[in-house]
C-alpha positions as a Python dict, from the first residue, in 0.01 Angstrom:
ca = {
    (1, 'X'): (0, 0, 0),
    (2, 'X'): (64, 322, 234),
    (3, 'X'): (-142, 554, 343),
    (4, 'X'): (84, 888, 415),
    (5, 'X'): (-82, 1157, 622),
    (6, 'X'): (-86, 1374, 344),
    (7, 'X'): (-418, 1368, 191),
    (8, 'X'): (-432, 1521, -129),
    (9, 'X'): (-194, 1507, -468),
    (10, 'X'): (193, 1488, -360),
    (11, 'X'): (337, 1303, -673),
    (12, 'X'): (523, 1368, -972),
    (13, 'X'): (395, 1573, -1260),
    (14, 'X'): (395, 1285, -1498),
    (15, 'X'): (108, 970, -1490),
    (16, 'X'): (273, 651, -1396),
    (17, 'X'): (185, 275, -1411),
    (18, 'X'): (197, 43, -1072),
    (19, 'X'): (445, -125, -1034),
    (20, 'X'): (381, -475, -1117),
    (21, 'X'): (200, -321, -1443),
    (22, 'X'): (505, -150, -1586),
    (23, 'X'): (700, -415, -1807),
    (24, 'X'): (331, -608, -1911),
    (25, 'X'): (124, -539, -2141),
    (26, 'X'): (-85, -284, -1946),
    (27, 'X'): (158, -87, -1886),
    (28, 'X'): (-17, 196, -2067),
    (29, 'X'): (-255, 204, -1752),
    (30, 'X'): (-106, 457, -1563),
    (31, 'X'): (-294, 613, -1234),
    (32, 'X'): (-443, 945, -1391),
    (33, 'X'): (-628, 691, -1676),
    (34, 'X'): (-792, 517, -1354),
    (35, 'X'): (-952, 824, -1247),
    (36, 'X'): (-1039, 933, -1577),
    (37, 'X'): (-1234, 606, -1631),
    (38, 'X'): (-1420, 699, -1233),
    (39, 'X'): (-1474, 1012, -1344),
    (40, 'X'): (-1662, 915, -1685),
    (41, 'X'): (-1842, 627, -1417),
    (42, 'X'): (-1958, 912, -1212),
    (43, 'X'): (-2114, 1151, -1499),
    (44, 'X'): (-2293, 884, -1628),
    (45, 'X'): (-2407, 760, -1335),
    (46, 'X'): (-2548, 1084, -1238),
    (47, 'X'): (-2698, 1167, -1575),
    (48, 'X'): (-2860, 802, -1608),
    (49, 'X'): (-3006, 872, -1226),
    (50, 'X'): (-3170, 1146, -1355),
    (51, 'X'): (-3316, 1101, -1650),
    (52, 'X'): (-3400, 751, -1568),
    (53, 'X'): (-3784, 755, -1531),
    (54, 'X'): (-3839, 1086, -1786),
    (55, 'X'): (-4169, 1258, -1699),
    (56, 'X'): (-4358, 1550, -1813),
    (57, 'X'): (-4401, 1744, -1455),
    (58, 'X'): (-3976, 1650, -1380),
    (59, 'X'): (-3887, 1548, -1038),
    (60, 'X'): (-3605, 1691, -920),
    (61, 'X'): (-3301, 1529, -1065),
    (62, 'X'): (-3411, 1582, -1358),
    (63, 'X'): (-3506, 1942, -1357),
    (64, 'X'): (-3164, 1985, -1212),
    (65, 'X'): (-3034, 1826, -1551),
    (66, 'X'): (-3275, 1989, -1743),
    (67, 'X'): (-3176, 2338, -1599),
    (68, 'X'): (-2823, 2274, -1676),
    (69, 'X'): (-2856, 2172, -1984),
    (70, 'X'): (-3088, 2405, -2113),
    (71, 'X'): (-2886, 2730, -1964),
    (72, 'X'): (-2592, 2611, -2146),
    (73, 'X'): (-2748, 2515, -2490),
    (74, 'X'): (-2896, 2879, -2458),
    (75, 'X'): (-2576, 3047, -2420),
    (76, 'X'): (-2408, 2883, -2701),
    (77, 'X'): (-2695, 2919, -2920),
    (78, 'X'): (-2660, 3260, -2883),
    (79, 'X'): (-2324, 3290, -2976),
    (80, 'X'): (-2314, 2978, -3248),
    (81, 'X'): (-2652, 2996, -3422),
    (82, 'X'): (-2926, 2705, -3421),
    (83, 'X'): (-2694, 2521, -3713),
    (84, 'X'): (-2378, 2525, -3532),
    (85, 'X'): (-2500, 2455, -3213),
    (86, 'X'): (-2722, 2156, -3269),
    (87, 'X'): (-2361, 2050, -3408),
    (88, 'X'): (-2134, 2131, -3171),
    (89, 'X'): (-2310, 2120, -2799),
    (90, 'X'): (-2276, 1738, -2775),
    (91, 'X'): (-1955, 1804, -2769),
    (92, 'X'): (-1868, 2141, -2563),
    (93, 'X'): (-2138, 2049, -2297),
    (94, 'X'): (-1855, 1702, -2249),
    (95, 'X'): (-1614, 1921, -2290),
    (96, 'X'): (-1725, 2113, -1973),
    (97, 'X'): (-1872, 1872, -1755),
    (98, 'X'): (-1584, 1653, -1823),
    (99, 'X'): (-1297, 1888, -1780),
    (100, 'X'): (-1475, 1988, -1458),
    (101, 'X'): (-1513, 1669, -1274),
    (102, 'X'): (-1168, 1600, -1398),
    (103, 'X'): (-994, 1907, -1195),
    (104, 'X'): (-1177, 1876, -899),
    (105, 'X'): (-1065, 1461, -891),
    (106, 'X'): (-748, 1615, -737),
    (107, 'X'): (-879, 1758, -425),
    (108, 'X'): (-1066, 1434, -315),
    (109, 'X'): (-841, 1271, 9),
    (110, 'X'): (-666, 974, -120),
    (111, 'X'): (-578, 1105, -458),
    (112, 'X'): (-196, 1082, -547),
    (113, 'X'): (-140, 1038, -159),
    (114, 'X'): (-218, 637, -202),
    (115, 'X'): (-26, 404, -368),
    (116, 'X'): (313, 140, -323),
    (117, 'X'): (645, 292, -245),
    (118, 'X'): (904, 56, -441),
    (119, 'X'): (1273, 47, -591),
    (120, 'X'): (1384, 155, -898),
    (121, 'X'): (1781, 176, -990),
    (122, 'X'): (1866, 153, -649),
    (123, 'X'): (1629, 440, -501),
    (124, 'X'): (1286, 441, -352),
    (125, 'X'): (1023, 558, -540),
    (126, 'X'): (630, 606, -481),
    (127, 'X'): (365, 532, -679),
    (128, 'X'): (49, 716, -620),
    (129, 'X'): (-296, 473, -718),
    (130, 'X'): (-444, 754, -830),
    (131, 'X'): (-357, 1083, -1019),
    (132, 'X'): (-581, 1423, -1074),
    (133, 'X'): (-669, 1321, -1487),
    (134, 'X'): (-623, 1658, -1590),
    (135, 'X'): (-308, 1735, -1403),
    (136, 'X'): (-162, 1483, -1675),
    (137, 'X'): (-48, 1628, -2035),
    (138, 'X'): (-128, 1328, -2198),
    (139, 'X'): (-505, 1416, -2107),
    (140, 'X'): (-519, 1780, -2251),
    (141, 'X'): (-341, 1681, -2525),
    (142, 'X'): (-556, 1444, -2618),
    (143, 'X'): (-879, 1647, -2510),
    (144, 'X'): (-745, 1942, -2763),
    (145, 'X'): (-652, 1693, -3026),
    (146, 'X'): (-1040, 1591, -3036),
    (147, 'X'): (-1188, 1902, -2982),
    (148, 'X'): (-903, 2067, -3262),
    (149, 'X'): (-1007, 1789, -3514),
    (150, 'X'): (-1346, 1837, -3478),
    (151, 'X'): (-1314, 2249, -3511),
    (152, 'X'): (-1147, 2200, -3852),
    (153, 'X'): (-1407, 1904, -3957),
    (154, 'X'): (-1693, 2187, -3864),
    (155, 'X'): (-1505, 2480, -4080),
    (156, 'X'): (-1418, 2281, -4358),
    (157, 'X'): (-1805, 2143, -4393),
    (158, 'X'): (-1924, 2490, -4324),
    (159, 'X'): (-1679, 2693, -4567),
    (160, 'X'): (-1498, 2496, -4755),
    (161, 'X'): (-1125, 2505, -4796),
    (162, 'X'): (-1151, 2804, -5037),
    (163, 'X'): (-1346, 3037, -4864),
    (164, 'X'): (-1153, 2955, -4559),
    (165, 'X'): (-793, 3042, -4715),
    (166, 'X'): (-971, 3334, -4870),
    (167, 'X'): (-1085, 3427, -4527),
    (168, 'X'): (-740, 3386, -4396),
    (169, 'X'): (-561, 3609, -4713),
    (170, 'X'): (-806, 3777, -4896),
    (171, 'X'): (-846, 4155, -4878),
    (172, 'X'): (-1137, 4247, -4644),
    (173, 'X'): (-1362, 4542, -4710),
    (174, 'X'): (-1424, 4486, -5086),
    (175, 'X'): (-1128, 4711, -5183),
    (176, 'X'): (-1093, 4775, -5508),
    (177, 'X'): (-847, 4984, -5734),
    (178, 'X'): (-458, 5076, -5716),
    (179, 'X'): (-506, 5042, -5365),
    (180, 'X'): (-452, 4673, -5325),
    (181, 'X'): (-104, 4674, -5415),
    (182, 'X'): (-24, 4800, -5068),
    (183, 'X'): (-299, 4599, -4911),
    (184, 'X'): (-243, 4244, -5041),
    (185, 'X'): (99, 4191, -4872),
    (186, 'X'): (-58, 4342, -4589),
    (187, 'X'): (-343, 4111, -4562),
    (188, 'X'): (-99, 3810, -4665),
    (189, 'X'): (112, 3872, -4386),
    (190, 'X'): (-203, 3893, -4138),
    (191, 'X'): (-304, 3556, -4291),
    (192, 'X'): (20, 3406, -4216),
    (193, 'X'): (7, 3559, -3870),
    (194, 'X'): (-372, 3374, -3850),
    (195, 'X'): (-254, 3077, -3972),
    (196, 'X'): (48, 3097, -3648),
    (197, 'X'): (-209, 3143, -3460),
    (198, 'X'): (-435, 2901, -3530),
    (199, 'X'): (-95, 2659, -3490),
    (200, 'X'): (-62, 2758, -3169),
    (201, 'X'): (-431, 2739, -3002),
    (202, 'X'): (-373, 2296, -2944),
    (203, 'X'): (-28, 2430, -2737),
    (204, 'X'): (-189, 2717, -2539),
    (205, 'X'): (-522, 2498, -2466),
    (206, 'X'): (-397, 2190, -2359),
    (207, 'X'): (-67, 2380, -2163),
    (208, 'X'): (-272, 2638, -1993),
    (209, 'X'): (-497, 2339, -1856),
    (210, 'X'): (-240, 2139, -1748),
    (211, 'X'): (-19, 2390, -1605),
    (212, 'X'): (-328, 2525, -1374),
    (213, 'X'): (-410, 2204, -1229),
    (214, 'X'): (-36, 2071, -1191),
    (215, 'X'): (35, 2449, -1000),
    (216, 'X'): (-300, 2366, -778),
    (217, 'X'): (-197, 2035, -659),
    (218, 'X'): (185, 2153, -574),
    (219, 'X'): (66, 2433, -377),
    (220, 'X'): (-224, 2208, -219),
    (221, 'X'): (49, 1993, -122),
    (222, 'X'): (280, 2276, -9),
    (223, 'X'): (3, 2403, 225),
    (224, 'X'): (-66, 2074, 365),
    (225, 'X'): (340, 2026, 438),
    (226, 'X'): (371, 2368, 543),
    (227, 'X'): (455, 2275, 921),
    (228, 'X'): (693, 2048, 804),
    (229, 'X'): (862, 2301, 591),
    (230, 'X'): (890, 2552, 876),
    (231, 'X'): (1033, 2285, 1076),
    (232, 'X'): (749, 2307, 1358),
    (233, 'X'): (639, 2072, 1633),
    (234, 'X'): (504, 1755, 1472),
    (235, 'X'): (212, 1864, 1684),
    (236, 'X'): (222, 2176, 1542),
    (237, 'X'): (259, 2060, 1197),
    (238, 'X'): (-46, 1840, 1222),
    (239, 'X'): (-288, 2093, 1338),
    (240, 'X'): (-105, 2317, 1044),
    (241, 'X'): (-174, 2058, 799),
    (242, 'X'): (-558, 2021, 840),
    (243, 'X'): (-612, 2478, 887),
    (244, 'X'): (-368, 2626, 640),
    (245, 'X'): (-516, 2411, 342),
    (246, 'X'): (-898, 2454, 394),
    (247, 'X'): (-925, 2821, 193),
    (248, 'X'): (-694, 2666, -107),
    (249, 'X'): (-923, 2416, -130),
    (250, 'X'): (-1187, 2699, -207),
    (251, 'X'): (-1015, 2823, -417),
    (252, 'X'): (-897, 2494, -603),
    (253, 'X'): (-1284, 2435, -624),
    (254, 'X'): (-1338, 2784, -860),
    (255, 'X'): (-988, 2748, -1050),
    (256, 'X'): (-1137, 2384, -1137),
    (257, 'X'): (-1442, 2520, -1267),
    (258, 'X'): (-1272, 2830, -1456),
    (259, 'X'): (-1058, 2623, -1636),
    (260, 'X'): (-1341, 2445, -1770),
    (261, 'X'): (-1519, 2738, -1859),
    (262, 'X'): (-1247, 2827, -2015),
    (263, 'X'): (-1171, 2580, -2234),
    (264, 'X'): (-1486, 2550, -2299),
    (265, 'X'): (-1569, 2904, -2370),
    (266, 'X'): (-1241, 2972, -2608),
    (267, 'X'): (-1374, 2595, -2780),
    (268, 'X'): (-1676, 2821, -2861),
    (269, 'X'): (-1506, 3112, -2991),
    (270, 'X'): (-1286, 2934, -3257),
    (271, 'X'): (-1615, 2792, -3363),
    (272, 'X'): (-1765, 3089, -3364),
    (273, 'X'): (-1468, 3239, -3628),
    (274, 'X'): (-1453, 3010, -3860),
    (275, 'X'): (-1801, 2965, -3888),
    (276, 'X'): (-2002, 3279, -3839),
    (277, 'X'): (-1987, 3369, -4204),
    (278, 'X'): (-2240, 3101, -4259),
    (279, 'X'): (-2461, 3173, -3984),
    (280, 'X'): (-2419, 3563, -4010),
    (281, 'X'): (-2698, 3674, -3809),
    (282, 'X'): (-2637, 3534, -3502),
}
C-alpha cells in the first residue's frame, strides 16, 4: 500500500476492484462501493446518535435533526401537497442527505490517493482503496434508476395511465369546435416532444451528477500538482501543493451541496408535474 503525497482523488474516472479481488467472486467490490457503504455507516450513525434517547424538551442533537428535517418536509410540502409528500419525503430527504455526503467523500485526504500500485499487461497501474461514490456512473445511474422508478410508480397510482397519456396528448384549454383540427397535431407533437423529454431526464440526472463531481476531483488534483506541472522547485511545488488547493476545496464543499440540491430539487419538480392535477391546490 502507498501513500503518494497527493492527498485527495488522482485516479481514473471509472470504480475499480483491488487487485487480488478482480478475477474472484467479489470482484464487483470496486473502491467507490467501499465508500458508499462508509458513507451510509456515517448517516446512520449520526441520525441513531441523535435520536437515540427521544425527549420532549430535545437536547441538542436532536433539535439539530429535528430542524433539518422539519425545514425540508416544509418546503416540499409546499410544493407537493400533504398526499404527495407524506409519500415521497422518505425518499427525497435520502436522496439529499445521501447525494451530499457522497460528493463531499472526495475531498477527505486519503481518498483515491491510497491504494496498491500493480501490473497489468506489462504496465503499472494504481489502484486507489477508495473512490469519491458519486464521482462513479454506476452510482447515479443507479440513484436515477430508483428515484425514476419510483416517479412513474407515484404518477401511475396518482393518475392512472389514461389521464396521464391524456395529459401528455390531449388538447388543453377545453377547446372545442373546428378548431381542433389544427390543434390536435399540434398538441400530439408537444406530447411526443414530452414524452422525449421525459426519456431523457434518467441521462441528464445521473450525467450532470457525475460529470460535476468527476470535473471537481480532476481539477482538485490539478491544483494540488500544479507545481509539478509548472515544473517548479520540489520545494516550491510542495508549498504550492498545500496553498493553491485550499479555496477549491471551498468551493468543492458548495458544488457538493448544489448538486444535491439539485437533484433533489428537479426529483421534486417531476413529482410535482405529474402529480399536481390530483393535489391541485397546492
Amino acid at each position: 500500500m502507498v501513500f503518494p503525497l497527493n492527498f485527495l482523488a488522482n485516479a481514473e474516472l471509472a470504480a475499480e476492484s483491488p487487485g487480488f479481488l478482480r478475477d474472484s467472486f467479489l470482484g464487483w467490490f470496486t473502491n467507490s462501493i467501499l465508500v458508499t457503504a462508509i458513507v451510509l455507516g456515517v448517516i446512520v450513525w449520526v441520525v441513531r446518535s441523535c435520536t437515540r434517547n427521544m425527549q420532549v424538551i430535545p437536547g441538542r442533537g436532536q433539535n439539530f435533526l429535528e430542524a433539518i428535517v422539519e425545514g425540508f418536509y416544509g418546503s416540499v410540502e409546499s410544493i407537493l401537497g400533504h398526499k404527495m409528500t407524506v409519500k415521497a419525503f422518505p425518499l427525497l430527504a435520502s436522496l439529499f442527505l445521501f447525494i451530499c455526503m457522497a460528493d463531499w467523500s472526495g475531498l477527505f485526504p486519503g481518498v483515491g490517493s491510497i491504494g496498491w500500485f500493480h501490473t497489468h499487461n506489462g504496465e503499472t497501474e494504481f489502484t486507489p482503496l477508495l473512490r469519491g461514490t458519486t464521482a462513479d456512473l454506476n452510482m447515479t445511474l443507479a440513484l436515477t434508476a430508483v428515484s425514476m422508478t419510483l416517479w412513474f410508480y407515484w404518477t401511475m397510482q396518482v393518475t392512472g395511465p389514461v389521464a396521464f397519456i391524456k395529459e401528455l396528448f390531449g388538447v388543453k384549454g377545453g377547446m372545442t369546435g373546428p378548431i381542433l383540427l389544427f390543434l390536435v397535431p399540434l398538441f400530439l407533437f408537444i406530447g411526443v416532444l414530452e414524452v422525449v423529454s421525459i426519456l431523457v431526464r434518467p441521462i441528464s440526472l445521473s450525467f450532470r451528477l457525475y460529470g460535476n463531481v468527476s470535473a471537481g476531483e480532476n481539477l482538485m488534483s490539478t491544483m494540488i500538482n500544479i507545481g509539478n506541472l509548472l515544473h517548479t522547485p520540489q520545494w516550491l511545488s510542495n508549498i504550492l501543493s498545500v496553498i493553491v488547493p485550499i479555496p477549491f476545496y471551498f468551493l468543492e464543499i458548495l458544488v457538493g451541496f448544489l448538486q444535491a440540491m439539485i437533484f433533489t430539487v428537479l426529483m421534486i419538480v417531476y413529482i410535482q408535474l405529474s402529480t399536481v392535477h390530483e393535489d391541485g391546490s397546492h
